[in-house]
C-alpha positions, 0 to 999 in steps of 0.5 A, a space after each residue: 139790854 134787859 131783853 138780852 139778859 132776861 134771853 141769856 138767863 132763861 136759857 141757863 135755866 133751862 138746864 134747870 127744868 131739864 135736868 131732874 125730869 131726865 133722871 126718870 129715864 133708864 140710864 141708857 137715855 139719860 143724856 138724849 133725854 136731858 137734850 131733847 128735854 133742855 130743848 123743849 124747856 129752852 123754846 119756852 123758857 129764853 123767849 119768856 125770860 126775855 118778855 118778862 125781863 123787858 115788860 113794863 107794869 101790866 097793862 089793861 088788857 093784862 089785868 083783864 085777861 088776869 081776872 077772866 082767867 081766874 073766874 073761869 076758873 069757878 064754872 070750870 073746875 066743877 065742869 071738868 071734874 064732871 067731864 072728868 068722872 063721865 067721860 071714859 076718852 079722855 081725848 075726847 074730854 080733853 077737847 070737849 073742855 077745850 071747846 067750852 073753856 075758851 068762849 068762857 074765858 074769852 066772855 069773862 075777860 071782855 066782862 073783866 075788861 070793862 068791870 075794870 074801866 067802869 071801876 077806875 071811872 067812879 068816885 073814891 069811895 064806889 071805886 075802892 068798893 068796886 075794886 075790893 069786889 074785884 080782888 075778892 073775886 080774883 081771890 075765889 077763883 084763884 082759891 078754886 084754882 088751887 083747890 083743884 090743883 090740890 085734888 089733882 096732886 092728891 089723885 093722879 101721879 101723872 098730873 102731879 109730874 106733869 104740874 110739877 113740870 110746868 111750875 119749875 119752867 114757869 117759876 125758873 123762867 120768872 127768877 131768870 128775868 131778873 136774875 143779874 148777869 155780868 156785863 160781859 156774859 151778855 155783850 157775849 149773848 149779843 153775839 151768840 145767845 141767839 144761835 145757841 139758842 137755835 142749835 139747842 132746840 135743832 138738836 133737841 127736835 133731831 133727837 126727840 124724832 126717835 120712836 123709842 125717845 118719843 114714847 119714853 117722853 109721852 110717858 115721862 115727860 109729856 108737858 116738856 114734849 108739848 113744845 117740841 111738838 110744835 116744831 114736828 120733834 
């Protein structure tokens, strides 16, 4: 039932996270926009309120991936600053980061892993040091995380957009998971959340084939066009 609400919610929100970003385009392509946009938000946002809403507390492998991912963060926010000065293509840059970013995380999260197993075997007081050292860590690499964040906003108006973005998705999708719903809202999700689902995106990937809608939403709206991409919209 929670999966259900949490699938109706994200949907809901979605309209959310379209709504502002289609204000960017001329007022002839407002409404596509917040269709093809609503489209994108949605194919994220339902299956990802319905996750959270149905998780339990996070398991090992959560934390894990967690705590790899926030201290790749120290080696890699230096490198694409770098990257970033050096490298003129930024397609090129952008693999090239790709490329060495995953190894990292991937070593760093099966060295999270196990630093989390061999903490949780110790005693009291080893076990409360090492999971403070744990913490400490975690809060670097989240410091340089938003560090970066901070330097990014303040440097160039197209990654403030695109972060922007990303965060109302993401922080909409979490509020949607635990957002309550009337019982009969989401009998009638039961019946009809999954193929409005299904239209809003089949409309969204339809309208978004335009070329003019396609270069308007590479240049306004790119991180809620990534989605769709992945359906050929």
């Amino acid at each position: 039932m929670r999966s259900r609400t949490g699938f109706l919610a994200g949907l809901l929100a979605a309209v959310l996270a379209a709504w502002p970003a289609a204000l960017r385009f001329g007022p002839g392509l407002v409404w596509q926009a917040f269709l093809v946009l609503f489209a994108g938000a949605a194919l994220v946002m339902a299956p990802l309120a319905s996750a959270l809403a149905s998780g339990g507390a996070p398991g090992r492998f959560t934390r894990a991936f967690t705590l790899g991912a926030l201290a790749a963060a120290l080696p890699l926010l230096p490198f694409a600053t770098a990257l970033k000065a050096s490298t003129h293509h930024r397609p090129l840059g952008g693999v090239t980061f790709a490329v060495l970013a995953g190894p990292v995380i991937l070593v760093l999260t099966l060295v999270s892993g196990r630093l989390i197993t061999w903490a949780g075997e110790q005693p009291s007081l080893l076990r409360a040091s090492a999971r403070i050292a744990i913490i400490a860590l975690a809060a670097l690499g989240a410091a340089s995380v938003l560090l970066g964040l901070v330097h990014g906003l303040k440097a160039d108006v197209a990654f403030r957009t695109g972060f922007f973005d990303a965060l109302r998705v993401l922080g909409l999708s979490t509020l949607a998971a635990w957002l309550p719903l009337p019982v009969g809202v989401v009998r009638l999700a039961r019946g009809f959340g999954l193929a409005a689902w299904i239209a809003v995106v089949t409309v969204g990937v339809c309208l978004g084939r335009a070329p003019t809608m396609q270069a308007e939403m590479a240049e306004h709206c790119p991180v809620l066009r990534w989605p769709l991409l992945w359906l050929g919209g």
